[in-house]
C-alpha positions in Angstrom: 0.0 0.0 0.0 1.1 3.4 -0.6 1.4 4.7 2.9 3.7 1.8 3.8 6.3 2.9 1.1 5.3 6.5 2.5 6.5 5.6 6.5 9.6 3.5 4.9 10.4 6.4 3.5 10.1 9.2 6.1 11.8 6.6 8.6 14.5 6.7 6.2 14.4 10.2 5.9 14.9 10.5 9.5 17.6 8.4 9.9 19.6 10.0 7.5 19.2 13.7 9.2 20.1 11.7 12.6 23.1 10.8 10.7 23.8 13.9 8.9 23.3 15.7 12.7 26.2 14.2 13.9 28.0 16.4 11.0 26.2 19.4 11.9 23.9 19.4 9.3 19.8 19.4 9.5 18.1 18.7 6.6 14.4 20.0 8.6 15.9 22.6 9.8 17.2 23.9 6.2 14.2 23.0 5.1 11.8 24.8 7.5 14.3 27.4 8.5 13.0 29.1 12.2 9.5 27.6 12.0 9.8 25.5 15.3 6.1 24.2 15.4 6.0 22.7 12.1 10.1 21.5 12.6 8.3 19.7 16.0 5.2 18.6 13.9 7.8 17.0 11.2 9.7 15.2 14.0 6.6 13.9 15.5 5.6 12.4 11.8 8.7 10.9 11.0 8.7 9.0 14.4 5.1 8.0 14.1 6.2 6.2 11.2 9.6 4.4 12.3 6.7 3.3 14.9 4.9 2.1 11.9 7.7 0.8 10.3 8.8 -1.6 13.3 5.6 -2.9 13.3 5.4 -3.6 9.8 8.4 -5.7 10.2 7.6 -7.7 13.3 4.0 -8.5 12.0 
């Protein structure tokens, strides 16, 4: 279905700005500049669907 590609994605996503944090470099933040509520809200989706993404592979 198309919104498990969508979560695999985002969770992938994520991890790469986790990675590319310990450089100094976030991608959200670049992208959404000083905008801390939508940064937060962007956070908040990309963890809801590692969530998602864990249990799709321990189903």
């Amino acid at each position: 279905m198309w919104y498990e590609k969508t979560a695999l994605v985002l969770s992938a996503v994520g991890a790469i700005n986790w990675g590319l944090n310990e450089f100094g470099f976030n991608l959200v933040n670049l992208i959404f500049g000083n905008w801390a509520s939508i940064e937060a809200l962007v956070y908040y989706v990309i963890a809801l669907c590692g969530v998602f993404a864990l249990y799709k592979i321990f189903k």
